[in-house]
N, CA, C and O atoms as a printed pandas DataFrame, in Angstrom:
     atom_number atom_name residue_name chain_id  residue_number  x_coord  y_coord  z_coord
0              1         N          UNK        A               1    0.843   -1.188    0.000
1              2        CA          UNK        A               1    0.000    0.000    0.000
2              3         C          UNK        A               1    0.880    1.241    0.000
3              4         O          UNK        A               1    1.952    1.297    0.603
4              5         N          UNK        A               2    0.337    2.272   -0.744
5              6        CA          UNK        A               2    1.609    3.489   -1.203
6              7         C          UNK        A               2    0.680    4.548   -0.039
7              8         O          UNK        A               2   -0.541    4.671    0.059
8              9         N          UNK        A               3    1.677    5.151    0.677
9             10        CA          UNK        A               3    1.409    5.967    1.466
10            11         C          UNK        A               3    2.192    7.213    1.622
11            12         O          UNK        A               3    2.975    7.287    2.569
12            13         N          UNK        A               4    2.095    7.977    0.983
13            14        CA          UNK        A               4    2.650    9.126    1.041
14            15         C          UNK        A               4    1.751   10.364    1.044
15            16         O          UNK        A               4    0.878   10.649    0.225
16            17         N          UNK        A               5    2.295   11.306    2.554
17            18        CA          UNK        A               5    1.684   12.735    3.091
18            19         C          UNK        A               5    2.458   13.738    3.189
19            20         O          UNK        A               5    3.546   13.846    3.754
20            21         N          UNK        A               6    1.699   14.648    2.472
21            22        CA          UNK        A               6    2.772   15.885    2.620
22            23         C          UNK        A               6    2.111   16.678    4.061
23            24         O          UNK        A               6    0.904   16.820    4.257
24            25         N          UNK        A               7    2.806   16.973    4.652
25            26        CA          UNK        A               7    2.767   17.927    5.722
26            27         C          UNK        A               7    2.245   19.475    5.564
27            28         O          UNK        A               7    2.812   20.402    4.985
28            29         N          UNK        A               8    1.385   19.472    6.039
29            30        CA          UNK        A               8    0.963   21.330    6.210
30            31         C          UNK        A               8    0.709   21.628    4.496
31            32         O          UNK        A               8    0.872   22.777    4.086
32            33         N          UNK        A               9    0.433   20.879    3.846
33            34        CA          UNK        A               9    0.733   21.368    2.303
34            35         C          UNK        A               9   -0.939   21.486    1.526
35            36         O          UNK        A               9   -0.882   21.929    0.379
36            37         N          UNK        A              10   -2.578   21.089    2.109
37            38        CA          UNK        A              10   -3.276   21.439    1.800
38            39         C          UNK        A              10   -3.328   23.412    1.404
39            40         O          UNK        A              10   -2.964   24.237    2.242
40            41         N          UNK        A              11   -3.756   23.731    0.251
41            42        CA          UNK        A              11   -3.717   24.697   -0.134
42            43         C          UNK        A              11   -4.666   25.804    0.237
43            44         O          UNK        A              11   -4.565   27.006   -0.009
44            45         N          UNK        A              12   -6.036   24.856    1.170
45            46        CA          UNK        A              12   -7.313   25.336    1.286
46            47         C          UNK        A              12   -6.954   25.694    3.077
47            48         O          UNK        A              12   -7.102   26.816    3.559
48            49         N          UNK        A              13   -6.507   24.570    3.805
49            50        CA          UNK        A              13   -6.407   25.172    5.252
50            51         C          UNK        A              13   -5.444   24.986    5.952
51            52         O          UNK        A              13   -5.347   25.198    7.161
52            53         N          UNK        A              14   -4.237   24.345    4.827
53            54        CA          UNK        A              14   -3.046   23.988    5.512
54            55         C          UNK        A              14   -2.927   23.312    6.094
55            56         O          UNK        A              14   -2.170   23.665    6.999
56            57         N          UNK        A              15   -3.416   21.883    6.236
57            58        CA          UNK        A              15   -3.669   20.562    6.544
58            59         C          UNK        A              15   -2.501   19.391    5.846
59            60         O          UNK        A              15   -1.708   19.544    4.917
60            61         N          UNK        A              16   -2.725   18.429    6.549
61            62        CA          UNK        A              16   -1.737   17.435    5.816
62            63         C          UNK        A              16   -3.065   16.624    4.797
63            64         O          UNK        A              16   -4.224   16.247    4.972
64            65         N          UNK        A              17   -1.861   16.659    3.469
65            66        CA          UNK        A              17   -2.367   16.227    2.189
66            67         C          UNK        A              17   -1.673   14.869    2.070
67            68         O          UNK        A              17   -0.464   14.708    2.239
68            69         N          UNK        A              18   -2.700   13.742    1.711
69            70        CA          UNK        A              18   -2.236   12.416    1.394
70            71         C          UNK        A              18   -2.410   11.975    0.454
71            72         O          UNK        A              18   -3.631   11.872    0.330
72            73         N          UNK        A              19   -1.771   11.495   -0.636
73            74        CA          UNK        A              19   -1.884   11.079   -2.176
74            75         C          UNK        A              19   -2.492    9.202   -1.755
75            76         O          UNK        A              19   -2.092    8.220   -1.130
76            77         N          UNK        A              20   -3.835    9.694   -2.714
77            78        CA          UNK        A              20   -4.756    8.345   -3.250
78            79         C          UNK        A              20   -4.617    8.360   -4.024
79            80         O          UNK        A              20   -4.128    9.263   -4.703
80            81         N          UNK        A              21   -5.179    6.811   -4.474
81            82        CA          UNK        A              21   -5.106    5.938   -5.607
82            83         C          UNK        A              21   -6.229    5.500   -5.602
83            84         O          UNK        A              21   -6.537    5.235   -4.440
84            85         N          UNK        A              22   -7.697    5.088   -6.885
85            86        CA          UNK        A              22   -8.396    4.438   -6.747
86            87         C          UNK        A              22   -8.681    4.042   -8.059
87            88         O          UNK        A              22   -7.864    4.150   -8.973
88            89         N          UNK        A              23   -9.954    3.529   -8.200
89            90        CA          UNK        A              23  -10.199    3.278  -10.107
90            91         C          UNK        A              23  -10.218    4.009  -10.874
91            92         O          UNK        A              23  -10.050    3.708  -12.055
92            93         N          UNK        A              24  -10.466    5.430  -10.387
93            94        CA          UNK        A              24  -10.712    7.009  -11.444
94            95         C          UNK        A              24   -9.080    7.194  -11.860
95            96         O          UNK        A              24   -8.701    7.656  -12.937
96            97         N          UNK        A              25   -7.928    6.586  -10.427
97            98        CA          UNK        A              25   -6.930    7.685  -11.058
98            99         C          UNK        A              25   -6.389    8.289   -9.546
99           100         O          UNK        A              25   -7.209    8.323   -8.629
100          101         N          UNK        A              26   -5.220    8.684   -9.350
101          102        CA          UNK        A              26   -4.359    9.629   -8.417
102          103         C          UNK        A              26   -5.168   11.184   -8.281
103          104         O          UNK        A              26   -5.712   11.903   -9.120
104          105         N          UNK        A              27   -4.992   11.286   -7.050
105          106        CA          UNK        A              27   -5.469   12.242   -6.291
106          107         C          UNK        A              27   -4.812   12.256   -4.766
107          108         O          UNK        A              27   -4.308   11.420   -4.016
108          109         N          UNK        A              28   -5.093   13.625   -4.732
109          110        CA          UNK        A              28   -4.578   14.261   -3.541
110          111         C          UNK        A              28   -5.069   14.958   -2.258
111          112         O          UNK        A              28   -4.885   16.170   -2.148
112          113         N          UNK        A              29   -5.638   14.314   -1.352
113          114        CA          UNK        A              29   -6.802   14.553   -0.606
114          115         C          UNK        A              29   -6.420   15.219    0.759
115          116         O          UNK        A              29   -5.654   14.522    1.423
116          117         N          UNK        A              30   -6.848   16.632    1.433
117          118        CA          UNK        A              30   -6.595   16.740    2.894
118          119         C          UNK        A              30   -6.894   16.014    3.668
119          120         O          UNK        A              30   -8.048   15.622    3.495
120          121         N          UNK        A              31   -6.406   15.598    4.506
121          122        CA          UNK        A              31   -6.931   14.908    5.852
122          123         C          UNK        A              31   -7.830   15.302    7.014
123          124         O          UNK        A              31   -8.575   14.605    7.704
124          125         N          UNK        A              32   -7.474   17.041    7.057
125          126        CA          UNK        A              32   -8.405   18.050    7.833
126          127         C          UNK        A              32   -9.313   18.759    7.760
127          128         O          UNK        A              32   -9.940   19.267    8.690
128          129         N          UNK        A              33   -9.585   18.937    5.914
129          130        CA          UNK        A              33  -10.717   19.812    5.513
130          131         C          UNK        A              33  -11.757   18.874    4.460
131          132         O          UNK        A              33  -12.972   19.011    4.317
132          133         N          UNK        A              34  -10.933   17.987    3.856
133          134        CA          UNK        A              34  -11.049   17.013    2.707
134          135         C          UNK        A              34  -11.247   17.241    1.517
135          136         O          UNK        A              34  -11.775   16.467    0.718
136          137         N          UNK        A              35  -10.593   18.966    1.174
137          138        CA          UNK        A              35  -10.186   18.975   -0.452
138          139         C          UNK        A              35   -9.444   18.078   -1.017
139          140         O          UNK        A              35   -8.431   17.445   -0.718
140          141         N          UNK        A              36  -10.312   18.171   -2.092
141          142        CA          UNK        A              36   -9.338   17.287   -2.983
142          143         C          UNK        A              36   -9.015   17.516   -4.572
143          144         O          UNK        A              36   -9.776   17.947   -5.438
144          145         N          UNK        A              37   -7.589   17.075   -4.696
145          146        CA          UNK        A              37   -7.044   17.560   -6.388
146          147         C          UNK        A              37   -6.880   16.516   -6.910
147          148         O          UNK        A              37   -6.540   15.479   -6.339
148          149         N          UNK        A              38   -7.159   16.696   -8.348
149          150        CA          UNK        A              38   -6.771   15.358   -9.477
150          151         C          UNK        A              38   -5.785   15.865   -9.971
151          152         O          UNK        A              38   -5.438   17.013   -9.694
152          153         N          UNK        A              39   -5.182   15.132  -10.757
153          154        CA          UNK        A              39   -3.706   14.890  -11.231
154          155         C          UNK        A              39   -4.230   16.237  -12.584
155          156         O          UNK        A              39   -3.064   16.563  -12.808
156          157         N          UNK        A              40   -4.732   16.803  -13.174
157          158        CA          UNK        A              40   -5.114   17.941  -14.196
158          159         C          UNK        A              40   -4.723   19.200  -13.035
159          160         O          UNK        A              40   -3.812   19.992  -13.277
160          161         N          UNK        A              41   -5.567   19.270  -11.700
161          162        CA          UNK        A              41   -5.566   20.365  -10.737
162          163         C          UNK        A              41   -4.038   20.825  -10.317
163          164         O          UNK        A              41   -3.624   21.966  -10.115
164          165         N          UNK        A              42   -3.349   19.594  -10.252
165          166        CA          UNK        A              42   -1.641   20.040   -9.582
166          167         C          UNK        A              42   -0.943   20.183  -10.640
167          168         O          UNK        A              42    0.195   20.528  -10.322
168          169         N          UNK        A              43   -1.152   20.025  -12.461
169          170        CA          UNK        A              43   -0.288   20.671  -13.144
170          171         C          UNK        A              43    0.201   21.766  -13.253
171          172         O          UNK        A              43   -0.557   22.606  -12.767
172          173         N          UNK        A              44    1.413   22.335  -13.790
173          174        CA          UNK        A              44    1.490   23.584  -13.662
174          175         C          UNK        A              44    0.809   24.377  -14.685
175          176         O          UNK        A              44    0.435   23.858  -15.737
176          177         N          UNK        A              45    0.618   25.734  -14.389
177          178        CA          UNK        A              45    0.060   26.643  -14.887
178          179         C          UNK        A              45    0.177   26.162  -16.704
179          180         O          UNK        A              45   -0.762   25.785  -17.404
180          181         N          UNK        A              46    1.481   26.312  -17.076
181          182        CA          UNK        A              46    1.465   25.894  -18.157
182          183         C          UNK        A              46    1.616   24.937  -19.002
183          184         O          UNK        A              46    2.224   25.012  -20.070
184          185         N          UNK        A              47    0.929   23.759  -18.439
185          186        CA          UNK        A              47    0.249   22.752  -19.122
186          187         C          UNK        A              47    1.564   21.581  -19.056
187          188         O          UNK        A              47    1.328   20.430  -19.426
188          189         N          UNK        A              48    2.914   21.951  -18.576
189          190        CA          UNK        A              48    3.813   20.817  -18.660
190          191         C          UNK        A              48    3.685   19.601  -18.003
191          192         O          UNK        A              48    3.588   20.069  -16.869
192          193         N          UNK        A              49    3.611   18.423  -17.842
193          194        CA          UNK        A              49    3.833   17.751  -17.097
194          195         C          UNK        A              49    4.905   16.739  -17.005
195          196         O          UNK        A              49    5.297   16.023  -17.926
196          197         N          UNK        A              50    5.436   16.767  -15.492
197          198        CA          UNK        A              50    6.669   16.251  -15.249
198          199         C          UNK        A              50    6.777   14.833  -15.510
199          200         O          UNK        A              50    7.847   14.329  -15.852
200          201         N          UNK        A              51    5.735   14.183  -15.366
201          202        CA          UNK        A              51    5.979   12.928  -16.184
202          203         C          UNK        A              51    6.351   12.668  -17.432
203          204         O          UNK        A              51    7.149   11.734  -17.515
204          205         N          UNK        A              52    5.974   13.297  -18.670
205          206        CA          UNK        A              52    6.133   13.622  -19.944
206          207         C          UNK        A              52    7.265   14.084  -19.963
207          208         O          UNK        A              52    7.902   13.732  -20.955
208          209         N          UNK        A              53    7.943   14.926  -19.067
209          210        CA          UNK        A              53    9.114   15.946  -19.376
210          211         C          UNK        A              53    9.939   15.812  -18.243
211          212         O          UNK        A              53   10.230   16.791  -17.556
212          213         N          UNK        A              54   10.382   14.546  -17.969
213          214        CA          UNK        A              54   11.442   14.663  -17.096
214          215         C          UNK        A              54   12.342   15.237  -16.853
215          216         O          UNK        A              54   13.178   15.338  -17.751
216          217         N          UNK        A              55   12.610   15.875  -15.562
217          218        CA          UNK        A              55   13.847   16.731  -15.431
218          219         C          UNK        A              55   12.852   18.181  -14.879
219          220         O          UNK        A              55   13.160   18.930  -13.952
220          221         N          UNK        A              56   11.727   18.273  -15.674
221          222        CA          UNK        A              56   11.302   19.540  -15.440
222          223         C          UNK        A              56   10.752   19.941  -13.837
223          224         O          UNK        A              56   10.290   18.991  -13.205
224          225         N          UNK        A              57   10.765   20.623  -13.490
225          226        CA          UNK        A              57   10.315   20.713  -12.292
226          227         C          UNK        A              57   10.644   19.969  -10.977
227          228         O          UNK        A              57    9.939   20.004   -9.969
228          229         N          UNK        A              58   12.109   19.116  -11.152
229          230        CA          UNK        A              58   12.253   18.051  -10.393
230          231         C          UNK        A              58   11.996   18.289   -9.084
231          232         O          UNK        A              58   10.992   17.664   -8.741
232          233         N          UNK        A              59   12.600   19.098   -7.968
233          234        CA          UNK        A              59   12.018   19.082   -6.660
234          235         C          UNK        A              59   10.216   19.306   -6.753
235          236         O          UNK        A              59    9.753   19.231   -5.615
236          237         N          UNK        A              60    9.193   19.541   -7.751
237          238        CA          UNK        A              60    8.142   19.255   -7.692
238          239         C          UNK        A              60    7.731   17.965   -7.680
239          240         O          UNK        A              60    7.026   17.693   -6.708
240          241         N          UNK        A              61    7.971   16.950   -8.551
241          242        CA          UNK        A              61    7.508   16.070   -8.749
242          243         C          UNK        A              61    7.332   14.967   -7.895
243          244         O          UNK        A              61    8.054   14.934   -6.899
244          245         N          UNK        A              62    6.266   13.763   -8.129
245          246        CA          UNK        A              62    5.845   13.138   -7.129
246          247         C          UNK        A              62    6.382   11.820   -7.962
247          248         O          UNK        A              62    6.131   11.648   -9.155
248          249         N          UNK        A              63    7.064   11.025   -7.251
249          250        CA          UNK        A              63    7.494    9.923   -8.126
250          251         C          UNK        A              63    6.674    8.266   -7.472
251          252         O          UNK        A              63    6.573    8.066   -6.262
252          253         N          UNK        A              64    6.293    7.493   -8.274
253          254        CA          UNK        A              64    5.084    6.204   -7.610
254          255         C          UNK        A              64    6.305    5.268   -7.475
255          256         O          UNK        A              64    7.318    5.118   -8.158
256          257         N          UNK        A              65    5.984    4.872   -6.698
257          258        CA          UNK        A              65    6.945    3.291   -5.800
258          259         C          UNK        A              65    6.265    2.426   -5.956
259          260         O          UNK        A              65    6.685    1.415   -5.393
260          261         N          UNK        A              66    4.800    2.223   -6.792
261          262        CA          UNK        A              66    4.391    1.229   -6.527
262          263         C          UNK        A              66    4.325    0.699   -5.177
263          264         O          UNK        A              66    5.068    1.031   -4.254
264          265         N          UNK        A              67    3.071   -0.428   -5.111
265          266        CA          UNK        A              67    2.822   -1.113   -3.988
266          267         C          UNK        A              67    3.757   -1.655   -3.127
267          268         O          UNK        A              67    4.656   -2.352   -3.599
268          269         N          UNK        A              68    3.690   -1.445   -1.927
269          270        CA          UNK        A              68    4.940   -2.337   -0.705
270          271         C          UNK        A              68    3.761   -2.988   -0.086
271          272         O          UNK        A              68    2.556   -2.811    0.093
272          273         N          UNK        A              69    4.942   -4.030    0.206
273          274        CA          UNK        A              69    4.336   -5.014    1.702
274          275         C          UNK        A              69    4.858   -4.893    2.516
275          276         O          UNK        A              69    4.545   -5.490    3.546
């Protein structure tokens, strides 16, 4: 199970944000208010995405580990 939270990083109340996974697709959900972003919402402004364009934005990017046991 992939578990990764960013700290204080909700945008709406400054809450800790935890990246889901479900059948729709990756998302990024508060824990304290329960906004939530899809993978379109956290691109940047101008349409790049760091998956497509590696290198770009590197301290942004969120990289998948796939499932652990």
């Amino acid at each position: 199970m992939l578990c990764l939270v960013r700290l204080k990083g909700c945008k709406r109340c400054g809450g800790d944000v935890s990246l889901e996974c479900d059948v729709y697709g990756v998302y990024a959900e508060c824990i304290q208010c329960g906004a939530t972003w899809t993978r379109k919402d956290l691109l940047p402004a101008d349409g790049t995405d760091t998956a497509v364009n590696p290198g770009a934005g590197q301290a942004d990017t969120i990289e998948y580990i796939g499932n652990q046991r």
